[in-house]
C-alpha positions as CSV (number, residue, x, y, z in Angstrom):
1,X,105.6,-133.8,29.0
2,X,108.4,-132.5,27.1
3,X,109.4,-129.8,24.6
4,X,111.1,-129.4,21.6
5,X,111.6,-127.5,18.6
6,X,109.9,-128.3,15.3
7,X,110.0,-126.9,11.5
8,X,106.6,-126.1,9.8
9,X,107.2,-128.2,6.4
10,X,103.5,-127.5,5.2
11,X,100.5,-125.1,5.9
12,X,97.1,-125.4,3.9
13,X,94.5,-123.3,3.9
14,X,90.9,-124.5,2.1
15,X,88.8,-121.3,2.3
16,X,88.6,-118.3,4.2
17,X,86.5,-119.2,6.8
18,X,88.1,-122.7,7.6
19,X,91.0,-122.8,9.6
20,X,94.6,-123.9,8.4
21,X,96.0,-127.3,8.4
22,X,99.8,-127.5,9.1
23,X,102.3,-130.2,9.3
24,X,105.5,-129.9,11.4
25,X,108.4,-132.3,11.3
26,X,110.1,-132.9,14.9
27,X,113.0,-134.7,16.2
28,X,113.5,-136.6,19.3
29,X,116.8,-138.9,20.1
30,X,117.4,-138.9,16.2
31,X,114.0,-140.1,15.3
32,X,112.1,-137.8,13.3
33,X,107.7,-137.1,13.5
34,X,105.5,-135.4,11.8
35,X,102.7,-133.9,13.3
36,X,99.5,-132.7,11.3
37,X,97.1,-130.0,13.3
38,X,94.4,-127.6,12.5
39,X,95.2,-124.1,13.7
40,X,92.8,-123.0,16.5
41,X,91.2,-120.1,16.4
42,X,90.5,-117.2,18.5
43,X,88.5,-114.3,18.7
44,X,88.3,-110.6,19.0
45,X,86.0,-108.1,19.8
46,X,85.9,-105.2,17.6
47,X,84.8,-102.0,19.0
48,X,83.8,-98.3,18.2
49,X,84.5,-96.7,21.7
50,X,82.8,-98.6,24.3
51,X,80.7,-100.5,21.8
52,X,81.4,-103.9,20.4
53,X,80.2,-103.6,16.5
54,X,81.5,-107.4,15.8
55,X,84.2,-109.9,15.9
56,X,87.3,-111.1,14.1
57,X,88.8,-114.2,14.2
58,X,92.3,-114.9,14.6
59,X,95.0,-117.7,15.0
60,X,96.2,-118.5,18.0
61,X,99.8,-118.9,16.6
62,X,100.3,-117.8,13.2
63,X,103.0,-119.7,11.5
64,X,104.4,-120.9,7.7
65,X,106.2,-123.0,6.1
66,X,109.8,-123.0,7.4
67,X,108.9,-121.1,11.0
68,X,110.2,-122.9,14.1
69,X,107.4,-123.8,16.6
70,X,107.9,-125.5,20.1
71,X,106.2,-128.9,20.2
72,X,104.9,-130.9,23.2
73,X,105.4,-134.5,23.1
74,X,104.8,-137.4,25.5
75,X,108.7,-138.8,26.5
76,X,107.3,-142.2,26.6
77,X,105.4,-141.8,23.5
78,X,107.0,-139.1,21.4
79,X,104.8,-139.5,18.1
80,X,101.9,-138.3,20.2
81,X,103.3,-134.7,19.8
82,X,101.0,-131.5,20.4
83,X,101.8,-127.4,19.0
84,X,102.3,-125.6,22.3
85,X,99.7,-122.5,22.0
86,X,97.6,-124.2,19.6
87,X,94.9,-125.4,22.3
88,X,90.8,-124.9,22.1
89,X,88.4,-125.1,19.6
90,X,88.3,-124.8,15.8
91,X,86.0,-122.7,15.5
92,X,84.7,-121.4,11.4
């Protein structure tokens, strides 16, 4: 596996409580992909002291449109690119 740098050229987001869709545009030996992934989801326990009271849910990266992500790619197969950081569930 290799890395590389790609642009964010598109983020949606359909509700609230679905997690965002984004579309980053990568480059490897002057070819140029597109990858399209939802962003995962973490979460976070939210306490009053000692005691958890609930949970909020937050992206594991957090990025727009024009922010510079590093992308994972197969050198063999570099369509089959992945969002370094963006790894688990999606979870609404």
């Amino acid at each position: 596996m290799k890395e590389t740098t790609g642009t964010v050229i598109e983020r949606k987001t359909r509700r609230s409580n679905f997690p965002a869709i984004v579309r980053v545009q990568y480059s490897v030996d002057g070819e140029v992909f597109t990858i399209k992934e939802s962003l995962k989801l973490k979460s976070e326990v939210i306490k009053l002291g000692f005691l958890p009271i609930g949970q909020r849910k937050t992206f594991k990266i957090n990025c727009h449109v024009g922010d510079t992500v590093t992308v994972i790619y197969d050198e063999r197969r570099p369509h089959k690119g992945h969002i370094k950081g963006n790894d688990g569930w999606v979870n609404c």
